[in-house]
N, C-alpha and C positions, 0 to 999 in steps of 0.2 A: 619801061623805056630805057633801051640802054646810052649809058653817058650819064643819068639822071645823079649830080648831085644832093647830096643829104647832111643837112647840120642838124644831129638829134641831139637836142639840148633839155630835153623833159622840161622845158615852161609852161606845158598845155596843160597841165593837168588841173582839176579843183585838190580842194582840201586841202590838210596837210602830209596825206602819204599816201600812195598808191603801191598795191603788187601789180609788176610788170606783167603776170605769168597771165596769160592769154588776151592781154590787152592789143595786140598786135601793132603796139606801137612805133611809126616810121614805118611799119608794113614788115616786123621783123617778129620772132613768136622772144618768148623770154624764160629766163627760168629760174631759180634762186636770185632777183633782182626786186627792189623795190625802186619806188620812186619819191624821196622826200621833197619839202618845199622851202624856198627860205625861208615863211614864218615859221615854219617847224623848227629849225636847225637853231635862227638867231632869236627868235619871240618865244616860244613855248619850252624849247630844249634850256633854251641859254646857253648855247657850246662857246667854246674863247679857244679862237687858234688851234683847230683842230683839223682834220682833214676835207670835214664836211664842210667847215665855212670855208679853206680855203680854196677848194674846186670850185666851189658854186660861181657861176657866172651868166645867173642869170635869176630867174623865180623855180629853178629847181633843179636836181640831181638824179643821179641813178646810184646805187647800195650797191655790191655783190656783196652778196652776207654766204661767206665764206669760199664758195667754190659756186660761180654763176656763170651763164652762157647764154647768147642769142646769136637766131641763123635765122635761115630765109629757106620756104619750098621751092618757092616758085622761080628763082635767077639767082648768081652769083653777084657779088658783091667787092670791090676791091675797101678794104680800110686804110684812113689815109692817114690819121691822127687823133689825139683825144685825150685831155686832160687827166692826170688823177691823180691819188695821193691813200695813203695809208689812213684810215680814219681814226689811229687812236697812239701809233706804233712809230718808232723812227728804225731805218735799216731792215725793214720788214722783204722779204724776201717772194714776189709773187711770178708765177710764172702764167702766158699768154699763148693757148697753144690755137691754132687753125687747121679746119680742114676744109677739103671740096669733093663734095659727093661722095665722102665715108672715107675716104682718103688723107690722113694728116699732110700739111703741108708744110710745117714748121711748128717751130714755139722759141719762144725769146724769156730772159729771166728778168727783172727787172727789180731791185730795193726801194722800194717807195718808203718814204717819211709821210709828214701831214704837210710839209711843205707840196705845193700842185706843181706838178712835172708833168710837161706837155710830151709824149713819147707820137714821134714821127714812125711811121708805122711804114710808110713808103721807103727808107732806108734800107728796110731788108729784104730787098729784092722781091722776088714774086711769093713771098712767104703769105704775104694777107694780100694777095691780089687775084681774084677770081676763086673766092674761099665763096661758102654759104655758113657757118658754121664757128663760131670764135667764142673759146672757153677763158671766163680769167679766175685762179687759182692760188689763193695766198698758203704757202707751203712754211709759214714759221711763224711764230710772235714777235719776232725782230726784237730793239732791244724800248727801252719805257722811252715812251711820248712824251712831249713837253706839260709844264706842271699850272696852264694858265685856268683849267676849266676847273681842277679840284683842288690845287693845289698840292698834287702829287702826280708823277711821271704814271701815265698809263700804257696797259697792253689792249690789244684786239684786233678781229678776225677778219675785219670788212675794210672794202676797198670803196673809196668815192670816186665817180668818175661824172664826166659833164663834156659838152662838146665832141661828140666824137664826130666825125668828116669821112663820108664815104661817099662810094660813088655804084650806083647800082648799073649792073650789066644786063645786057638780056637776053629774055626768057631763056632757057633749051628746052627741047623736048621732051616732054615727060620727065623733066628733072624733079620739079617739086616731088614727083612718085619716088625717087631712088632718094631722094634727101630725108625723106619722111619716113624710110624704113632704116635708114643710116644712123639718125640720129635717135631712135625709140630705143636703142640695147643701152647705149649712153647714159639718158636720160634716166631711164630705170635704176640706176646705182646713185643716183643722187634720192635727195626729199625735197618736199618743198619745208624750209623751215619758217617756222612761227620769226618774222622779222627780227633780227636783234635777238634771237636768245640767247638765254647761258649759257648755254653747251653748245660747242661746234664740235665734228669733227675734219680735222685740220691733215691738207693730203700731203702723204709724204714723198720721196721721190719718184714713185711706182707710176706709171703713166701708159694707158692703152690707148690706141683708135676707138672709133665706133665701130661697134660690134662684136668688140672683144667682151670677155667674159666681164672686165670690171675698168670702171674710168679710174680712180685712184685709189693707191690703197690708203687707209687712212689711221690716221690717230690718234685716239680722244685725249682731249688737253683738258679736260672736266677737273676740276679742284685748283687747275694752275693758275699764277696770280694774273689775272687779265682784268682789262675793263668788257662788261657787258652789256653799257650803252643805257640800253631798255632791257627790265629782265623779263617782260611778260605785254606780248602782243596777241588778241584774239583775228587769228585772220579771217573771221566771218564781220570782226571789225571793220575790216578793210571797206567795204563796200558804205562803212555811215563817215561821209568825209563835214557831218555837221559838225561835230567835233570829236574833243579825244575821248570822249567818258570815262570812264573808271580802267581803261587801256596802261597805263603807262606806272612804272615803277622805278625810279632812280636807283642804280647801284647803290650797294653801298659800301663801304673801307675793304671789306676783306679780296674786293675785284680787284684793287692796286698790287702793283710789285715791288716789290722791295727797291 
């Protein structure tokens, strides 16, 4: 229905963490995204002042674990606003790029901390407006996050986000058909990664459309001192939300940066 306002606030979900990737949640497809919960983040994690408690505004969050994106087949979508925050990193450097119908329409750069920074999205003109298509891209480790969860300034690769405000348009013709062959070349240069792993890799300035040969060029920050959250998530896990079982691994010292 076009004009249809949207506050996707991921509260719906059970358990404590969900993968977004083909839940079709708010009617949008997903992709490197998960979904945690507040018991997860404040009961089971125990995070203190992090990016993840501070977006949450509600019973739940959405992850980009490293380089994540959601678009729509079926109609375009304008974005209006939507909270987020660096989940581990202060002055972290990410970029938010948009397209419509295989087509880029912009991209903005933005330094997120773990403090939650509401970024107005209608500012930039028609950049996210009549998009199907919105990549977000953390492009550095920025510099060490505050020292309240471990008692030393951490690094990492995930972005928290919560509240995003959009407003969907309608249908065209045969669009979902051209959105779904636009965003397959895309898709295919990413993975779906094991939630939270060790290893990222982290994309550098190199940036294509869809359908170009490659979506970013990248490069492995493997060995560098970062925090890795959880270092060992089974995503066939994902689907038992009774609880964590033998899932979850705390960092340990050698994740921190000097």
């Amino acid at each position: 229905m076009s004009g249809t306002k949207d506050n996707l606030n991921f509260n719906t979900f059970g358990g404590y963490y969900n993968n977004l990737y083909h839940s079709s949640y708010g009617g949008f497809d997903w992709f490197n995204m998960v979904e945690l919960s507040k018991a997860m983040i404040n009961n089971v994690l125990g995070y203190c002042d992090t990016g993840y408690n501070n977006v949450l505004h509600g019973n739940g969050e959405a992850v980009v674990l490293d380089t994540g994106s959601f678009y729509t087949y079926a109609q375009t979508f304008n974005l209006k606003s939507g909270i987020f925050a660096s989940a581990w990193s202060t002055d972290q450097p990410v970029y938010i790029y948009a397209w419509a119908n295989g087509s880029e329409t912009g991209e903005i750069k933005v330094n997120l901390s773990q403090t939650a920074t509401t970024i107005d999205f209608a500012k930039y003109g028609n950049t996210f407006k009549n998009i199907n298509f919105v990549e977000i891209s953390v492009a550095g480790k920025g510099e060490a996050g505050n020292t309240c969860t471990y008692g030393e300034g951490t690094y990492g690769y995930q972005v928290a986000l919560d509240n995003l405000k959009i407003t969907l348009n309608a249908p065209g013709a045969h669009r979902g058909h051209q959105v779904h062959h636009a965003v397959l070349p895309l898709l295919a240069h990413h993975h779906i990664a094991d939630p939270f792993a060790a290893d990222w890799n982290i994309a550098a300035s190199g940036h294509a459309a869809p359908g170009a040969a490659a979506s970013h060029d990248s490069a492995s920050h493997s060995g560098t001192p970062y925090h890795s959250e959880i270092t060992s998530l089974d995503l066939a896990g994902l689907q038992d939300h009774a609880g964590l079982t033998n899932q979850f691994a705390l960092p340990t010292v050698e994740h921190f940066g000097a």
